[in-house]
N, CA, C and O atoms as a Tinker XYZ file with bonds, in Angstrom:
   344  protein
     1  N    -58.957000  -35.570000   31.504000    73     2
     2  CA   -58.864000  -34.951000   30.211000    64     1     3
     3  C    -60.269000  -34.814000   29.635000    63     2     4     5
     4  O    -60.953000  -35.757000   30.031000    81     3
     5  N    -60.882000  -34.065000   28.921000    73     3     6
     6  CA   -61.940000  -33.471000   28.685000    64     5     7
     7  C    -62.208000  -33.105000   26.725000    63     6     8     9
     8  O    -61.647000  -32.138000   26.209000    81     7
     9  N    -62.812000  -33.732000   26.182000    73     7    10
    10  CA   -62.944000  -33.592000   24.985000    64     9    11
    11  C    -64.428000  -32.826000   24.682000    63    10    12    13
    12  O    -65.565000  -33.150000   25.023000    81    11
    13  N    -63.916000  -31.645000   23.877000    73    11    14
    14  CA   -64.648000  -30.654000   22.991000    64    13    15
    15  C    -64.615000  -31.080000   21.717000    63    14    16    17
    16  O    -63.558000  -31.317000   21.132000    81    15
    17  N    -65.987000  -31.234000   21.097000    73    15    18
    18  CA   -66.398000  -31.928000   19.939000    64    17    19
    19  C    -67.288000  -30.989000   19.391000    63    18    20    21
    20  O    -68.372000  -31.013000   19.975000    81    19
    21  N    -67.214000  -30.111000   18.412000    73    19    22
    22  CA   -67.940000  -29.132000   18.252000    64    21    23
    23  C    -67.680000  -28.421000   16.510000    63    22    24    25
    24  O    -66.584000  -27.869000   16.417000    81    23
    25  N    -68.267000  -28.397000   15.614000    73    23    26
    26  CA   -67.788000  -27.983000   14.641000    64    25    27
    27  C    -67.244000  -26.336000   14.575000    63    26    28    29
    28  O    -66.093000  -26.064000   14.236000    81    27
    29  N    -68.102000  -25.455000   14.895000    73    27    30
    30  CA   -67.352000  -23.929000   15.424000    64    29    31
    31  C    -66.422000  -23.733000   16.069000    63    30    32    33
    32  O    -66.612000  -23.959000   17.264000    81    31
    33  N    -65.190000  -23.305000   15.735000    73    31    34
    34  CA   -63.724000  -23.064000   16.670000    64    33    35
    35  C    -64.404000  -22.338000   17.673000    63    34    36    37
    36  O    -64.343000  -22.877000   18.778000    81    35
    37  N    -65.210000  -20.982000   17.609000    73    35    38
    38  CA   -65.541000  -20.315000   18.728000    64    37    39
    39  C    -66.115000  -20.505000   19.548000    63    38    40    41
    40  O    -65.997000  -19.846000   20.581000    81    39
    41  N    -67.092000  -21.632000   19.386000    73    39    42
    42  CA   -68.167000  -22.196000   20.343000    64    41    43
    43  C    -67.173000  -23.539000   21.580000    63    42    44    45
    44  O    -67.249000  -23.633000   22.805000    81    43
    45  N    -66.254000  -24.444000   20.483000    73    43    46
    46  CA   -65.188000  -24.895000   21.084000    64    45    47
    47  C    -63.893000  -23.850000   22.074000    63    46    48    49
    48  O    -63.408000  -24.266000   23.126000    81    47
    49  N    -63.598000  -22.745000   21.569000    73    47    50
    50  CA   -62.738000  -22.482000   22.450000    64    49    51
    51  C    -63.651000  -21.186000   23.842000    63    50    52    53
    52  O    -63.178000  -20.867000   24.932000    81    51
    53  N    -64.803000  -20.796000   23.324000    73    51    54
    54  CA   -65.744000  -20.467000   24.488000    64    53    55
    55  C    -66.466000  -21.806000   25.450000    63    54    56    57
    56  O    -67.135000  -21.465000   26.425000    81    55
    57  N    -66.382000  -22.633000   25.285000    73    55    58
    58  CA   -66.703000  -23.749000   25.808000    64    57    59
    59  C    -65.296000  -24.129000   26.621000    63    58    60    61
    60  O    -65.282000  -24.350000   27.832000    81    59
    61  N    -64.134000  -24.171000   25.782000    73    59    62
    62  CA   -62.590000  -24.734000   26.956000    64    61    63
    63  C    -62.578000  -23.165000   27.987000    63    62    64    65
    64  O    -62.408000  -23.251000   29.203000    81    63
    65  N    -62.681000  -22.468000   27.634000    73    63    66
    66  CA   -62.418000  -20.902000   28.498000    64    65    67
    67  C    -63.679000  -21.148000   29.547000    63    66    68    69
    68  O    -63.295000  -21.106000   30.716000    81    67
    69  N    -64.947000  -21.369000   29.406000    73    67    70
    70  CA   -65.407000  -21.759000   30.713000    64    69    71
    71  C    -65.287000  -22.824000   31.799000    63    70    72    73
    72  O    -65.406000  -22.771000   33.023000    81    71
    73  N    -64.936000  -24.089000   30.700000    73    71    74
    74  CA   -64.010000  -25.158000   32.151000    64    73    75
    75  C    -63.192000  -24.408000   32.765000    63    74    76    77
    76  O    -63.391000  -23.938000   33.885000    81    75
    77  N    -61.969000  -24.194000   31.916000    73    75    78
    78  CA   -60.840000  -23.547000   32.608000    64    77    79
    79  C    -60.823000  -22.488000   34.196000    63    78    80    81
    80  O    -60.088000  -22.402000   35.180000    81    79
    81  N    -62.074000  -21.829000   33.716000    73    79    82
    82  CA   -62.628000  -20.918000   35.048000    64    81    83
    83  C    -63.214000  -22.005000   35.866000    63    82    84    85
    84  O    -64.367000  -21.712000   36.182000    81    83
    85  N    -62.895000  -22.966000   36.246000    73    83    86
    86  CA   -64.246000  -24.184000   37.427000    64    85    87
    87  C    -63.017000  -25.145000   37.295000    63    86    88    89
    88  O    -62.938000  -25.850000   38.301000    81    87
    89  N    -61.858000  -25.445000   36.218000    73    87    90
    90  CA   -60.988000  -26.496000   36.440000    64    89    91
    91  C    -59.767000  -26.641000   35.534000    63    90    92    93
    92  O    -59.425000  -27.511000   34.732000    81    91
    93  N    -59.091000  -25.199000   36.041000    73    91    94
    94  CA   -57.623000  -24.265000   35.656000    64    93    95
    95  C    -57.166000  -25.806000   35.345000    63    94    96    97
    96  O    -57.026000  -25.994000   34.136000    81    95
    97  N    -56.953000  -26.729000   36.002000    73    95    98
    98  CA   -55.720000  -27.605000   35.633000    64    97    99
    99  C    -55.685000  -28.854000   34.612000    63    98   100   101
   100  O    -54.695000  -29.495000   34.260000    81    99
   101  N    -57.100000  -29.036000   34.213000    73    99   102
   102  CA   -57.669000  -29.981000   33.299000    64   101   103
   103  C    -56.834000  -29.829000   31.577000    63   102   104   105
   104  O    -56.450000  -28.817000   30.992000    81   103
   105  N    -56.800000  -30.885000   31.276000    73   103   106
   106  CA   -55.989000  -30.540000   30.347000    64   105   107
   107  C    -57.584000  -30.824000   29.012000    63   106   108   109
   108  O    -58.366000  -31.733000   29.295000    81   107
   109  N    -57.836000  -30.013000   27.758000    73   107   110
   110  CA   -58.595000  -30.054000   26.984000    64   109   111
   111  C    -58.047000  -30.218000   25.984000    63   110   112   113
   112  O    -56.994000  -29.590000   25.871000    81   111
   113  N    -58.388000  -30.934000   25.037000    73   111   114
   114  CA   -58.931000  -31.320000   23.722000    64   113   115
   115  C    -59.856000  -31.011000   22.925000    63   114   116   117
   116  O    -60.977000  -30.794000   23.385000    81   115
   117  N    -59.602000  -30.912000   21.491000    73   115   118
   118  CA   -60.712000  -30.160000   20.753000    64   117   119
   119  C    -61.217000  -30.518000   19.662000    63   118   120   121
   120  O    -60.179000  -30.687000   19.022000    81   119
   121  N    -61.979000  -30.745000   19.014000    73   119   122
   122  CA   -62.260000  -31.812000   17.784000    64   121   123
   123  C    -62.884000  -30.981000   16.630000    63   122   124   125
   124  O    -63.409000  -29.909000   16.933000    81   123
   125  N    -62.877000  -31.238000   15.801000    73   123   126
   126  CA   -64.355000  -30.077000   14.790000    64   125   127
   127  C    -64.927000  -31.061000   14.091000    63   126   128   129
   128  O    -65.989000  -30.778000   13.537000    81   127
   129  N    -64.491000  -32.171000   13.969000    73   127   130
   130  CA   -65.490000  -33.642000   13.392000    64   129   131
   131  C    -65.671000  -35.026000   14.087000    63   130   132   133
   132  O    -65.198000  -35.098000   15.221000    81   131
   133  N    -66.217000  -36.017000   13.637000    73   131   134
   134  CA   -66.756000  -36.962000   14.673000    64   133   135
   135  C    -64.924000  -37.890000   14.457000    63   134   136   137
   136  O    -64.220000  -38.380000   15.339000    81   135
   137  N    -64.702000  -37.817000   13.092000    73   135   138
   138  CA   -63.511000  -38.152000   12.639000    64   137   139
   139  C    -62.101000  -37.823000   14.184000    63   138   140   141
   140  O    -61.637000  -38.711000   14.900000    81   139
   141  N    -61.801000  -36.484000   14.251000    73   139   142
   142  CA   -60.979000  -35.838000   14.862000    64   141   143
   143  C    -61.194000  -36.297000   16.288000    63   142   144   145
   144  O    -60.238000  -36.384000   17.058000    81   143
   145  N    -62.798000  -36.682000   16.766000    73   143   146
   146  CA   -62.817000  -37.245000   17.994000    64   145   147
   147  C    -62.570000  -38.164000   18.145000    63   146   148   149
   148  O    -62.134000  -38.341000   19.282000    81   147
   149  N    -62.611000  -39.317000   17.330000    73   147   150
   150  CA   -62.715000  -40.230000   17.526000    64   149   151
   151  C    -61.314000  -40.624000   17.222000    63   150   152   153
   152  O    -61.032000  -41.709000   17.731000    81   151
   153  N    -60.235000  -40.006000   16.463000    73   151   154
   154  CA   -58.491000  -39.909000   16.767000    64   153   155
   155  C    -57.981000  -39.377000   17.971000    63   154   156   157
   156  O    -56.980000  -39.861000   18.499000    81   155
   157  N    -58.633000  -38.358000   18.472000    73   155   158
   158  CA   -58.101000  -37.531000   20.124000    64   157   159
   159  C    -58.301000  -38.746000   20.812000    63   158   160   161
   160  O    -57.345000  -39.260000   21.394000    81   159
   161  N    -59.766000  -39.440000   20.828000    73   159   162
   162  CA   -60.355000  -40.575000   22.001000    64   161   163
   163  C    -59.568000  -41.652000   22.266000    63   162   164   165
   164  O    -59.232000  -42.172000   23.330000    81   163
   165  N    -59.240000  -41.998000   20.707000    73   163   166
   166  CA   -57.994000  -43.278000   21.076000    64   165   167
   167  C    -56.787000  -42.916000   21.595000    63   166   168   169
   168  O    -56.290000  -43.544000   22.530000    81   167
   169  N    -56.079000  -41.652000   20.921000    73   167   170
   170  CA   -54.990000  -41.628000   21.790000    64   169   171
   171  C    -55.301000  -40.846000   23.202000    63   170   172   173
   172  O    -54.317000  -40.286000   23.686000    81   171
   173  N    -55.816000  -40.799000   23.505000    73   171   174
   174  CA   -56.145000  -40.044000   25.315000    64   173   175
   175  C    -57.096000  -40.904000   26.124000    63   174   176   177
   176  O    -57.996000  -41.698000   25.850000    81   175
   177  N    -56.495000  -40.390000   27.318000    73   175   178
   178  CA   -57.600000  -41.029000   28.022000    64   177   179
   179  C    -58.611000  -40.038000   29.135000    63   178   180   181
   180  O    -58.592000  -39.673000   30.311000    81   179
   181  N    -59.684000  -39.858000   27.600000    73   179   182
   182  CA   -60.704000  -39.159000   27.890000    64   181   183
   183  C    -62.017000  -39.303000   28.900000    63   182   184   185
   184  O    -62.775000  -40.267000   28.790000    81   183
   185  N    -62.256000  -38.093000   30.055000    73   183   186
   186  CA   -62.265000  -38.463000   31.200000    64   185   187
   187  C    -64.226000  -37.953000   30.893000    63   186   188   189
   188  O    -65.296000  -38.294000   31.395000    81   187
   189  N    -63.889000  -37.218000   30.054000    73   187   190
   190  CA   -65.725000  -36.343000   30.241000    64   189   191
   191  C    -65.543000  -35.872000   28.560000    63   190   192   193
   192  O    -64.403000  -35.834000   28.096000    81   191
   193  N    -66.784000  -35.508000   27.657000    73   191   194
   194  CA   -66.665000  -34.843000   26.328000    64   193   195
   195  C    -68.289000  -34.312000   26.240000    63   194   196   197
   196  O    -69.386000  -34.820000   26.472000    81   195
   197  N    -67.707000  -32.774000   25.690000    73   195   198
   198  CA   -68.892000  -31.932000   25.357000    64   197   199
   199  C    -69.304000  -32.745000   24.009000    63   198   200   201
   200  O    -68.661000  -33.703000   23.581000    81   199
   201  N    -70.438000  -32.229000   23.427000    73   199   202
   202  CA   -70.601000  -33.163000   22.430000    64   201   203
   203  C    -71.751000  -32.373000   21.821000    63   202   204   205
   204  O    -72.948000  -32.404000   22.105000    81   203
   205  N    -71.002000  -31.556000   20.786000    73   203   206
   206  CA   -72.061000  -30.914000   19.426000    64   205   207
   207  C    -73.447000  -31.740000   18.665000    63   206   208   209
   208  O    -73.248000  -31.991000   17.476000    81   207
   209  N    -74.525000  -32.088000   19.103000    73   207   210
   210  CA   -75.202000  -32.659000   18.460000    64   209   211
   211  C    -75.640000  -32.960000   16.779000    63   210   212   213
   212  O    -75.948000  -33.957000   16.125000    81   211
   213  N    -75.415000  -30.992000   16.418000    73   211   214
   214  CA   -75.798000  -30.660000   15.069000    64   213   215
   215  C    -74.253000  -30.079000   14.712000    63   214   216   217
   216  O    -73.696000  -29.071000   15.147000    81   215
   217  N    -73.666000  -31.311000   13.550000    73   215   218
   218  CA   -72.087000  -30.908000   13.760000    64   217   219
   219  C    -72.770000  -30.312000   12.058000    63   218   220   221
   220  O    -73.955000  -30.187000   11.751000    81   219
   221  N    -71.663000  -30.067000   11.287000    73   219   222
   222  CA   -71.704000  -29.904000    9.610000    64   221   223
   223  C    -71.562000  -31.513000    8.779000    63   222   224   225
   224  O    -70.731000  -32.419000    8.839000    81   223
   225  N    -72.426000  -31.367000    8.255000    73   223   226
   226  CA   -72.557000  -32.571000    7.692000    64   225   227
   227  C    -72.099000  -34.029000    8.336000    63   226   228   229
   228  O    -71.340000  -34.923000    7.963000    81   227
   229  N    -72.883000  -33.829000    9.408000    73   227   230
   230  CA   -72.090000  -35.218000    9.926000    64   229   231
   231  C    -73.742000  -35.018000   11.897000    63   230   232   233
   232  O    -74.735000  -34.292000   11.951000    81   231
   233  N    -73.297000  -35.836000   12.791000    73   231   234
   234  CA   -74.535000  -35.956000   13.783000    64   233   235
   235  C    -73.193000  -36.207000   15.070000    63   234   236   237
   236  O    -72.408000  -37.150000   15.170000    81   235
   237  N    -73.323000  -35.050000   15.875000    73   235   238
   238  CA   -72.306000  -35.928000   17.463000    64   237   239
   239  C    -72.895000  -37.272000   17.823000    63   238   240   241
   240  O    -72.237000  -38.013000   18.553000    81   239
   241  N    -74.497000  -37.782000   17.216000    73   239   242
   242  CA   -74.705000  -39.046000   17.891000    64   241   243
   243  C    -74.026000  -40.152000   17.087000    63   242   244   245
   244  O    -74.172000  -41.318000   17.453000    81   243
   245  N    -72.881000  -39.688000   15.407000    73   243   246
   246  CA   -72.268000  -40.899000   15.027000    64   245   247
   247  C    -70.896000  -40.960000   16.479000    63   246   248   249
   248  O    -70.434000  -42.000000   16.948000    81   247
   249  N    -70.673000  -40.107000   16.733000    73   247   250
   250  CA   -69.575000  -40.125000   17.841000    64   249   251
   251  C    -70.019000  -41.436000   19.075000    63   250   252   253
   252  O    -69.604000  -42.519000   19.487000    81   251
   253  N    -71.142000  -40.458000   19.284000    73   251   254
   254  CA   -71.414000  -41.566000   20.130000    64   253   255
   255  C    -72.048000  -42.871000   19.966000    63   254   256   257
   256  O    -72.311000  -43.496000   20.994000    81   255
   257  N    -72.306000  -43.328000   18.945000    73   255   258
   258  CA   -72.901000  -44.697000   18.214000    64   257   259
   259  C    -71.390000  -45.416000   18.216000    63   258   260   261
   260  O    -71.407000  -46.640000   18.349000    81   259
   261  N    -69.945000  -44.700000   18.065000    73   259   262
   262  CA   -68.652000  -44.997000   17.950000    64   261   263
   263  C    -68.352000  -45.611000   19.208000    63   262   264   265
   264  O    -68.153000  -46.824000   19.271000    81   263
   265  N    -68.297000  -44.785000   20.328000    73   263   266
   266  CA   -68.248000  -45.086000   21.686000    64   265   267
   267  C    -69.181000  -46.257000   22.428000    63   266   268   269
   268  O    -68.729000  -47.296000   22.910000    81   267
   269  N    -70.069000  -46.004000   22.416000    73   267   270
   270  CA   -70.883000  -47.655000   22.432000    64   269   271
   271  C    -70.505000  -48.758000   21.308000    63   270   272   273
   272  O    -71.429000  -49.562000   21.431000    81   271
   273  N    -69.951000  -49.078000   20.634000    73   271   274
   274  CA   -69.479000  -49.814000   19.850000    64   273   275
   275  C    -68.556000  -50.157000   19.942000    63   274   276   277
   276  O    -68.452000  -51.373000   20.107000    81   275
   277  N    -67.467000  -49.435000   19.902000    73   275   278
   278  CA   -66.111000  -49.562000   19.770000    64   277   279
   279  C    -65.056000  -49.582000   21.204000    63   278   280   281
   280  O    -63.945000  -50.110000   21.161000    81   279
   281  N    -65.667000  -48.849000   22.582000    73   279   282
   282  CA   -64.976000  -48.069000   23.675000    64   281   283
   283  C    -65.946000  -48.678000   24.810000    63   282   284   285
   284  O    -66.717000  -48.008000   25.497000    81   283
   285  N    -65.750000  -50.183000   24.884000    73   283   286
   286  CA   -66.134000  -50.402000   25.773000    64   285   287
   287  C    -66.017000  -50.286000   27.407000    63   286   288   289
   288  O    -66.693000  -50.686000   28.356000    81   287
   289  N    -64.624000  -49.416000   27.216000    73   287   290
   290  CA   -64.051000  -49.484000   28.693000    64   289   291
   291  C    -65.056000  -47.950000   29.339000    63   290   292   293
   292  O    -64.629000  -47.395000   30.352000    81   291
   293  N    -66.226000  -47.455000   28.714000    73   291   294
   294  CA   -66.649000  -46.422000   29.133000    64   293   295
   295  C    -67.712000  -46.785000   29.589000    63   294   296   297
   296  O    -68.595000  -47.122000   28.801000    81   295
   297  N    -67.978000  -46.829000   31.227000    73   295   298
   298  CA   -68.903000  -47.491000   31.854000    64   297   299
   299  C    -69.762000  -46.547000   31.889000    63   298   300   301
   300  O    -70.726000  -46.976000   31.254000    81   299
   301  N    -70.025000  -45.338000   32.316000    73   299   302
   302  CA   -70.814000  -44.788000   32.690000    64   301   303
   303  C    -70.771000  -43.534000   31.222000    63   302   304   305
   304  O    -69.702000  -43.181000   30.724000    81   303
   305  N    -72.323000  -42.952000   30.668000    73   303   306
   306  CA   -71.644000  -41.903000   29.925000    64   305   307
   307  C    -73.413000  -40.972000   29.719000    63   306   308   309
   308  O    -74.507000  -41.447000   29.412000    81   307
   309  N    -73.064000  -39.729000   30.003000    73   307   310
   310  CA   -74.671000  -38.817000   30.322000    64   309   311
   311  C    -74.329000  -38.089000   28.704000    63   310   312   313
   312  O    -73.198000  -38.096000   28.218000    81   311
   313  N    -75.387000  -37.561000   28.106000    73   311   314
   314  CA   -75.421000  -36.589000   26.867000    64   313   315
   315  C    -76.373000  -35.667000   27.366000    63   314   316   317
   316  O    -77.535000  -35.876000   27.715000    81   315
   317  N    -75.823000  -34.783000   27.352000    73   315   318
   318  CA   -77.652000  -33.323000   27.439000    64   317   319
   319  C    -77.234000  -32.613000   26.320000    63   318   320   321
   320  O    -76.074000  -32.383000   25.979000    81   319
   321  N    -78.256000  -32.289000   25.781000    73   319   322
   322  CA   -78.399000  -31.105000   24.393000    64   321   323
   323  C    -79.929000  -30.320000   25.097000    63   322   324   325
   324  O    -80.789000  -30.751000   25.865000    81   323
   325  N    -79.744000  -29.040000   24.425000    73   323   326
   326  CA   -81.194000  -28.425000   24.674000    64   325   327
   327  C    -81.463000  -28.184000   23.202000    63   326   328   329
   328  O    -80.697000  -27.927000   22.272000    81   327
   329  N    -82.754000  -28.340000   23.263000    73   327   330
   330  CA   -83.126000  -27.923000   21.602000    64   329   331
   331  C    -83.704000  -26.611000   22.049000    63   330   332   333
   332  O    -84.302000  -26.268000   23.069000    81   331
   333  N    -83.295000  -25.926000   20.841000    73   331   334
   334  CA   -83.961000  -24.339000   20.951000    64   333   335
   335  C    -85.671000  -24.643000   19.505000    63   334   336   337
   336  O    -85.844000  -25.416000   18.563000    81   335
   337  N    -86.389000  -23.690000   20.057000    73   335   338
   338  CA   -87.521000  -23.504000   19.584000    64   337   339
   339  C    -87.143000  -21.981000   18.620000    63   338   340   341
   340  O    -86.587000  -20.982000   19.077000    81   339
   341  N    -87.645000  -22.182000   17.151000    73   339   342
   342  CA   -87.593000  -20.911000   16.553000    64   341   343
   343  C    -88.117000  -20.277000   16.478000    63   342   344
   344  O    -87.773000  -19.260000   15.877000    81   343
């Protein structure tokens, strides 16, 4: 199971439409706050999560400050963001 954490619906459901093409059978999840992830996370058992860095008023790294804290059963866990230059 695969969690999308992303404040834009469109950036979230262009993000599930490209798994889907690489892994038709995965079942996705979708969040628009660190809040909403962190309710999907407990009830699922979330296998991989995209992870919006610059959410709306809020940081994907409180998500993950959550997950190291709270979700210890997550042994292994990678983050990539690219920062764009303006």
């Amino acid at each position: 199971m695969v969690l999308v954490l992303d404040d834009h619906p469109i950036a979230r459901q262009g993000l599930e439409s490209i798994i889907k093409i690489h892994k038709p059978d995965v079942q996705i999840l979708q969040a628009g706050t660190v809040k909403e992830g962190i309710d999907l996370t407990e009830k699922s058992q979330i296998d991989m999560a995209f992870i919006d860095i610059h959410l709306h008023n809020e940081s994907g790294f409180d998500f993950l400050e959550w997950v190291q804290e709270k979700r210890n059963r997550y042994e292994n866990f990678c983050n990539h963001f690219i920062i764009k230059r303006k």
